[in-house]
C-alpha positions in Angstrom: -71.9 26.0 65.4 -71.3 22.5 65.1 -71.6 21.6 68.7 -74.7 23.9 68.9 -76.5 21.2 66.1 -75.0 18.1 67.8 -76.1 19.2 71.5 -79.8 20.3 69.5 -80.2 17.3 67.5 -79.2 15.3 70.4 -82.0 16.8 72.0 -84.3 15.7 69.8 -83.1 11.7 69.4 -83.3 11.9 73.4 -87.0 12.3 73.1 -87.6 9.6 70.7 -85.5 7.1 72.5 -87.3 7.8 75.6 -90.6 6.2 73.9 -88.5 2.9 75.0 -88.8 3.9 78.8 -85.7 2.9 79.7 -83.9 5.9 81.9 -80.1 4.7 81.3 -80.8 4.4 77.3 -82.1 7.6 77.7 -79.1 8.8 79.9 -76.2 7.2 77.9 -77.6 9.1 74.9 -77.5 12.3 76.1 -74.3 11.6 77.7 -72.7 10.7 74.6 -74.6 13.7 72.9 -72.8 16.1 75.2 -69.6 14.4 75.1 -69.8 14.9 71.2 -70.7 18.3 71.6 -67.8 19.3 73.9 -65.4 18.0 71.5 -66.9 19.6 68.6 -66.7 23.0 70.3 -63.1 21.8 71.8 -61.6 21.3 68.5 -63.4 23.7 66.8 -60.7 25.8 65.2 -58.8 22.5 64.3 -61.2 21.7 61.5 -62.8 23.0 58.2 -66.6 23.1 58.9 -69.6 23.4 56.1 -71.1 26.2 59.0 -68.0 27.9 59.3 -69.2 30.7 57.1 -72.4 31.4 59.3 -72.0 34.7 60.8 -74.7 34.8 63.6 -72.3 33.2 65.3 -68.9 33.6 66.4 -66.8 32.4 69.1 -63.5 34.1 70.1 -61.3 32.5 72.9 -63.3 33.7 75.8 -66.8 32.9 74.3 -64.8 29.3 73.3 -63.8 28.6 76.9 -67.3 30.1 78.7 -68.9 27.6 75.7 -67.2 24.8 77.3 -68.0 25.5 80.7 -71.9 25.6 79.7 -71.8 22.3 78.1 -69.5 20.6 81.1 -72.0 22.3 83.6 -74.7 20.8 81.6 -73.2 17.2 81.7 -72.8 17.4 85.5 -76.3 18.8 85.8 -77.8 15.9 84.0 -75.3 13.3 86.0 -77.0 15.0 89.1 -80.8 14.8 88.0 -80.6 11.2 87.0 -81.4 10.0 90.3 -84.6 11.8 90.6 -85.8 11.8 86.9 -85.4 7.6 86.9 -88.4 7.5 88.7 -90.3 8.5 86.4 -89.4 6.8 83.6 -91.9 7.8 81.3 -91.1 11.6 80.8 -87.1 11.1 81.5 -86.3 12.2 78.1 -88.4 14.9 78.4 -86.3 16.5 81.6 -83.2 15.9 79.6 -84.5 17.0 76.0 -85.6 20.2 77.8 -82.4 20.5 79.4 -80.7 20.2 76.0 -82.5 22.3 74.2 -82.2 25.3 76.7 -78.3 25.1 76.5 -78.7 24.9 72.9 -80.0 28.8 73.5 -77.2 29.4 75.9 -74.5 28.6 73.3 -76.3 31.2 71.2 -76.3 33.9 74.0 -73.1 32.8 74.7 -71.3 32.7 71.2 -74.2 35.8 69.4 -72.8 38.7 67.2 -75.9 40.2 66.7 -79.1 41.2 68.9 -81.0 38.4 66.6 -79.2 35.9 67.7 -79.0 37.7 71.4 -82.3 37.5 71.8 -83.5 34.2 70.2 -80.6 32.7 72.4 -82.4 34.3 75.4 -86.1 32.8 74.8 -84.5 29.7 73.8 -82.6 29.2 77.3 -85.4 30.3 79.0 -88.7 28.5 77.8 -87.4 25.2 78.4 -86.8 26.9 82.3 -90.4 27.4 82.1 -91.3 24.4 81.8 -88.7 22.3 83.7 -89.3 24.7 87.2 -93.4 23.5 87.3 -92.7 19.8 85.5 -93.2 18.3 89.6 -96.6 17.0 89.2 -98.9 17.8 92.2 -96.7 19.8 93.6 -98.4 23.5 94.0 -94.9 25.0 94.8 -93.9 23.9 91.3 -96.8 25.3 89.6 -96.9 28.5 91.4 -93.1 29.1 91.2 -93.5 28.4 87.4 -96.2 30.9 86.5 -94.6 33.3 88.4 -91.2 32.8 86.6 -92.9 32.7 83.3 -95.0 36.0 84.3 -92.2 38.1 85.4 -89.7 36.5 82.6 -91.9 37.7 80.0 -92.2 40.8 81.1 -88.1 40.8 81.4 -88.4 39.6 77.9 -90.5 42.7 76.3 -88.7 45.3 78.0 -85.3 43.9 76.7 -86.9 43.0 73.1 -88.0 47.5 73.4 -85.0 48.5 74.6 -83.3 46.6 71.5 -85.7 48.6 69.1 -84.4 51.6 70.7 -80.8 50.8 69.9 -81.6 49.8 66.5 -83.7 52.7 65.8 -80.1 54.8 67.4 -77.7 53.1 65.3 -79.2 51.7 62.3 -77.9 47.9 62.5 -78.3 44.7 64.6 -74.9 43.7 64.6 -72.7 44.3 67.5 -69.5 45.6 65.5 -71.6 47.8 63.3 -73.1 49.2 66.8 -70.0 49.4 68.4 -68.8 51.5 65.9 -71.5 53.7 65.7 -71.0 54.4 69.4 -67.4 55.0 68.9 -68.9 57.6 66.2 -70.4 60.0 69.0 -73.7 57.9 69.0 -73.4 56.8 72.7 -74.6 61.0 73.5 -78.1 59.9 72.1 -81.3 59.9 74.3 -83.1 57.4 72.2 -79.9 55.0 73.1 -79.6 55.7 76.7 -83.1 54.4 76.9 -82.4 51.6 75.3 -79.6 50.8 76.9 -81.2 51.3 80.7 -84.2 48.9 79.2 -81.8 46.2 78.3 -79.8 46.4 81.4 -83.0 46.0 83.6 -83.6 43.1 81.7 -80.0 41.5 82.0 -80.5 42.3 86.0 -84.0 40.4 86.4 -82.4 37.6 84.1 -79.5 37.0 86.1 -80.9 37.7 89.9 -80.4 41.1 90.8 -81.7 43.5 93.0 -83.9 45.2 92.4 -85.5 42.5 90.4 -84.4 39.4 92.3 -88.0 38.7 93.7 -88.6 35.6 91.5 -85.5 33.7 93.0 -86.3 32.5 96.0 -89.6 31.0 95.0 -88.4 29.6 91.9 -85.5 27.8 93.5 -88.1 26.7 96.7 -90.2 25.1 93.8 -87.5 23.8 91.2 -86.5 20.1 91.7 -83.1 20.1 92.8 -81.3 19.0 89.5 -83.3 21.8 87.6 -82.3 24.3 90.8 -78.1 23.0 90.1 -78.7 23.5 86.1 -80.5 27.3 86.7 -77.5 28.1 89.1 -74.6 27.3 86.7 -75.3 27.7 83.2 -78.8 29.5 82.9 -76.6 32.5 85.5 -73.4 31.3 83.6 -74.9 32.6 79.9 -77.0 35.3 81.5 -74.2 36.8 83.2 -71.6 36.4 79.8 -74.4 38.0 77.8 -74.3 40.8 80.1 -70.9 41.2 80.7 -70.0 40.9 76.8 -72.4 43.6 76.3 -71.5 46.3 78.1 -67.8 45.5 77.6 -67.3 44.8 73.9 -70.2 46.5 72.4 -71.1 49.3 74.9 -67.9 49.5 76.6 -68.2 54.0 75.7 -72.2 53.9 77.5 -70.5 52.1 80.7 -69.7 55.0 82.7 -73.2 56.3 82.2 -74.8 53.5 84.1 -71.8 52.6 86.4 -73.4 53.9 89.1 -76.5 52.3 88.8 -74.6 48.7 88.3 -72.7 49.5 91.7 -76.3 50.3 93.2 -76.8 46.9 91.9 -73.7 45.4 93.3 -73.6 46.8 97.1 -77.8 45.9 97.7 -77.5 42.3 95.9 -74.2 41.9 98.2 -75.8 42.9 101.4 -79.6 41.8 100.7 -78.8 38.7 99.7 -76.2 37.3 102.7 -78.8 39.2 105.5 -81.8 37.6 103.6 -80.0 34.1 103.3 -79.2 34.1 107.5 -82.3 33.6 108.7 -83.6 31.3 106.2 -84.4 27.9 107.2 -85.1 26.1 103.9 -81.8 25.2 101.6 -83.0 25.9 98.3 -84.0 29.8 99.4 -80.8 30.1 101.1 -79.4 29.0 97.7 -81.4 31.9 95.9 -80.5 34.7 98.5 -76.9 32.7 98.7 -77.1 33.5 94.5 -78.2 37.2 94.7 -75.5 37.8 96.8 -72.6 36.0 94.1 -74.6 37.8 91.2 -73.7 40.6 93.3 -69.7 39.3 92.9 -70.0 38.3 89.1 -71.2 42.1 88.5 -67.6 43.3 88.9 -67.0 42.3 85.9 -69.3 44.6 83.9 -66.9 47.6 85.3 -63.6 45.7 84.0 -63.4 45.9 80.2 -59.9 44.4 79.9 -59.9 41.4 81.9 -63.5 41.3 83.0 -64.8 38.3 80.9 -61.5 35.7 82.0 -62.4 37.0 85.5 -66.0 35.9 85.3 -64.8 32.7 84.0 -62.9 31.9 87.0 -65.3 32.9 89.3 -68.2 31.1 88.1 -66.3 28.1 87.9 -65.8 28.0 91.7 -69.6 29.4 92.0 -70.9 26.5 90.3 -69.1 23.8 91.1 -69.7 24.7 94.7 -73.2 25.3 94.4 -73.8 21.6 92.5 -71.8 20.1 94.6 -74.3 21.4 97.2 -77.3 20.6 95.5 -75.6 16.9 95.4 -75.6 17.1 99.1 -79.2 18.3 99.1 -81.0 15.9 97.4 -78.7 13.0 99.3 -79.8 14.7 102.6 -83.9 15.6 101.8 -86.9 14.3 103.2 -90.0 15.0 103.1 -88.7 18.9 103.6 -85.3 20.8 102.2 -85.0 21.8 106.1 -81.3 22.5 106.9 -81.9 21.3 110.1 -81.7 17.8 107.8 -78.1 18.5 107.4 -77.2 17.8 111.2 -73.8 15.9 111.5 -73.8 13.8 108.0 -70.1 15.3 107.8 -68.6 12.6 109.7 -70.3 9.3 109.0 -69.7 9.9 105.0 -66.6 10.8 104.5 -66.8 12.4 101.2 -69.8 14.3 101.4 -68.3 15.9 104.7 -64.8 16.7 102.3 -66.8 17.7 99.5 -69.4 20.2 101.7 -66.4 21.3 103.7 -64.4 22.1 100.4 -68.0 23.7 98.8 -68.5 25.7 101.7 -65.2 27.3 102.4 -64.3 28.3 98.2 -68.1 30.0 98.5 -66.7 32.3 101.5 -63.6 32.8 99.2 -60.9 30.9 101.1 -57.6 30.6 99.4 -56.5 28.5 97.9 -60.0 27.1 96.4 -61.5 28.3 92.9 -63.7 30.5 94.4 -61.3 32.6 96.3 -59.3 33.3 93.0 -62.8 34.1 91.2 -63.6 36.7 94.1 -59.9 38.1 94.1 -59.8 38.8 90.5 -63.2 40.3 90.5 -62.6 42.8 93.1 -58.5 43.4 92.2 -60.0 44.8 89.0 -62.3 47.6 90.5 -60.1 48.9 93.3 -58.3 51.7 91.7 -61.1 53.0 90.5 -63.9 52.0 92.7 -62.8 51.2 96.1 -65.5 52.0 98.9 -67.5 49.7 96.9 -64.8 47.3 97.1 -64.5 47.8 100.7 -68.4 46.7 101.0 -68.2 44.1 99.2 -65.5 42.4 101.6 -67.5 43.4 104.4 -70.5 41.8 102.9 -68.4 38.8 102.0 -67.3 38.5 106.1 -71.2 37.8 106.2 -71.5 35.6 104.2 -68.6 33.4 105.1 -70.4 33.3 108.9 -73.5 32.2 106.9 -71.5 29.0 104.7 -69.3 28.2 108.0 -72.9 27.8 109.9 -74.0 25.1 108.0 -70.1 23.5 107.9 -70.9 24.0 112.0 -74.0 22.0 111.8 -73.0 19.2 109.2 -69.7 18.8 111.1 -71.9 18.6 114.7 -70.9 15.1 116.3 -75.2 15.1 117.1 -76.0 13.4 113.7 -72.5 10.8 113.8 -73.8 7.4 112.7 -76.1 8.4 109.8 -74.5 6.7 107.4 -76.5 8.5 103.7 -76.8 6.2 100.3 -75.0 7.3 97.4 -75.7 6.2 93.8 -72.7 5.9 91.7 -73.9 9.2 89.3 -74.1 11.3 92.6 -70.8 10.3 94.2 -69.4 11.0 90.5 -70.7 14.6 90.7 -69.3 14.9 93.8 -65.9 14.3 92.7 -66.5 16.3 89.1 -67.1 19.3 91.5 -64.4 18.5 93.8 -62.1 18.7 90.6 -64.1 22.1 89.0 -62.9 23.7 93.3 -59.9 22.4 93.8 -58.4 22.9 89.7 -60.0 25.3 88.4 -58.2 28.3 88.8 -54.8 26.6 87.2 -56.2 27.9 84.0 -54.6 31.1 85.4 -51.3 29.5 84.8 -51.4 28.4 81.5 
């Protein structure tokens, strides 16, 4: 709770300080903001705090460790947008304050133990989105991609907000043990309840990416700025996909196998719809959607593993976004006056580490031992293949494609065509590069401790 307030008010103090126009003030206080907020959430259980009573929230070991991950994400997110936001030094500290405020809901949807706090959490990491996707003055594919991710979230938003009514007009009670234990009571054979359940799970699909309502992705990354694209990939997905996860395993873990089969629909057409759609794009950030509907696809497993599914999704979205920053990074090094991947011709061998670093991305994404994301992917499907395994078996297939759609663009970065482009780095970017490098390379010795 305490890091939730520091991260919040540093939110606010961001936006007064940035009446002083001056980008790195503005940076260094949000830096220090976060830095105080990770450590507040770090040490958490090593102090007496005056919130400690406060029930709304509550953060076991898992939520403390997925908690951590949003806030780290969030630091690296803002490291990576501080080359574009500088420029306009007049609304920096409105990019970051938004971008504060929105993980402020994420630790809420993240660390929730009742559907109040669910669902203020949710509006709270998603209005600042809202805003932050159409902030591009004069750009129409900002404004467009904007009103049609506030259109369509809104209408995620009310069906979610009636299928909660449903379950609380089933069970009686807004808190998630008192639910849970209603369900364990026989509840989970009510109609009313079913509903509700199928309304909230449409609306955890369309929040993180899914088919079938992944339709606002790709225009919403083609019309994000690439900092706001890095910060939707990681931690808005990171939260979205907890939320979901924590939902069907802790609290409706005896409804499950009544919509298993519609979360493997899910799983199998996000798998294979997303790598086909993402082959013959030609723009980078709509490869990055399809590329995301595809991994959402991945994280989904985890819905169908109640014991371990949670410290599986951990690991995996570690690799995910890491890799998909680290990308980004790449990106807005690369862009000109288009996000055309033909940009990326051969700037693997003049700079040395944005060739390791897209090399390294690129091959942990296709789930290549022995990089994060290969240990994410392995734990996710281990988990379903007693009891699921032709879906399983797809899923590898579809994960063949979609290591011939990330080793095509190591193909054309590594292409000896573009040697002696030699790219500009600022010192923020080349440190996100190496934070990322770590987040690959490390992350999956958590398994070990």
């Amino acid at each position: 709770m305490d890091a939730l307030i520091i991260i919040f008010i540093t939110g606010l103090i961001g936006l007064f300080v940035g009446m002083l126009k001056n980008s790195r003030l503005t940076l260094a206080v949000i830096s220090v903001g976060l830095i105080a907020g990770f450590l507040s959430m770090y040490y958490m259980n090593d102090y007496q705090s005056i919130f400690q009573s406060y029930q709304g929230l509550q953060f076991s070991r898992t939520q403390h460790m997925f908690a951590l991950l949003a806030i780290g994400l969030t630091f690296v997110s803002v490291l990576l947008g501080y080359t574009y936001f500088k420029e306009d030094e007049e609304h920096t500290s409105d990019y970051y304050g938004l971008m504060l405020f929105s993980l402020t809901g994420a630790l809420c949807l993240i660390g929730f133990s009742n559907l109040f706090m669910f669902f203020l959490g949710l509006e709270i990491l998603s209005i600042p989105i809202y805003v932050l996707v159409g902030i591009q003055k004069g750009n129409s594919l900002s404004s467009e991609a904007s009103v049609k991710y506030f259109f369509t979230g809104s209408f995620a938003t009310a069906i979610m907000l009636f299928g909660i009514a449903l379950v609380y007009g089933s069970t009686g009670s807004f808190e998630m043990n008192e639910i849970q234990m209603a369900l364990d009571m026989g509840m989970s054979h009510s109609p009313m309840l079913n509903i509700g359940v199928l309304m909230m799970m449409a609306a955890f699909l369309f929040k993180v990416g899914a088919v079938p309502f992944h339709f606002w992705g790709p225009d919403v990354y083609q019309g994000s700025s690439n900092a706001v694209m890095a910060y939707m990939a990681s931690v808005v997905k990171l939260a979205a996909l907890f939320a979901f996860v924590h939902f069907f395993n802790f609290t409706f873990h005896s409804v499950t196998p009544f919509v298993a089969g519609l979360i493997l629909f899910a799983i199998v057409v996000s798998l294979f719809l997303g790598y086909l759609s993402a082959l013959k794009q030609t723009s980078f950030r709509r490869m990055m959607a399809y590329s995301s509907i595809a991994n959402t696809g991945f994280a989904l497993f985890a819905v169908l593993n109640q014991q371990y599914g949670e410290a599986s999704l951990w690991i995996f979205m570690i690799g995910y976004a890491c890799s998909t920053i680290a990308l980004v990074t790449i990106n807005m090094i690369v862009e000109k006056e288009t996000d055309n991947i033909a940009n990326w011709k051969g700037i693997g061998y003049s700079n040395p580490l944005i060739g390791i670093t897209l090399v390294i991305s690129l091959l942990s994404l296709s789930g290549i031992p022995p990089f994060t994301g290969f240990f994410g992917k392995y734990l996710l499907l281990s988990s379903a293949f007693t009891n699921y395994l032709p879906v399983v078996i797809l899923a590898i297939i579809a994960s063949l494609v979609g290591a011939y759609l990330y080793l095509r663009l190591m193909v054309l970065a590594l292409s000896k065509e573009g040697e002696g482009n030699k790219l500009k780095m600022n010192l923020t970017q080349i440190i996100v590069l190496i934070l990322c490098l770590g987040g690959i390379l490390g992350g999956w010795l958590v398994l070990l401790i």
